[in-house]
C-alpha angles and dihedrals in degrees: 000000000000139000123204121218112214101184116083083203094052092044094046091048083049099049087046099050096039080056102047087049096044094240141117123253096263099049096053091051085059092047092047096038092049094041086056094050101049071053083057108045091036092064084045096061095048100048083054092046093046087043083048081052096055105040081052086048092046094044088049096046082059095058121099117247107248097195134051092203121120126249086259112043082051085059103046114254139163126217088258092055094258136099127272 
């Protein structure tokens, strides 16, 4: 199976790159196409993970507050910033 590259540009920037690396044609194509998609699927991953930590931050924001206790008394703190 073949492809035909019908930029000179395109081509030029292959066959240089293809020769700085030490690899044919081909198998520069597979390296640069599978390092683009891992990107992409990387920045996938992370814009579902970042949706997943809204919808956990929006859930918890609708939740009654149970405590009338300040930050620091829940953590523990003194009136001079340290532990009891």
């Amino acid at each position: 199976m073949g492809i035909s590259i019908k930029s000179a540009e395109a081509e030029r920037k292959l066959r240089r790159v293809s020769r700085l690396l030490g690899k044919s044609m081909t198998a520069t194509v597979l390296e640069l196409a599978d390092a683009k998609l891992k990107e992409i699927d990387v920045q996938k991953d992370r814009e579902r993970r970042l949706r997943k930590i809204d919808e956990i931050v929006r859930h918890a924001k609708t939740l009654p507050i149970l405590s009338t206790a300040s930050e620091d008394e829940i953590l523990g703190y003194n009136e001079n910033g340290t532990f009891d």
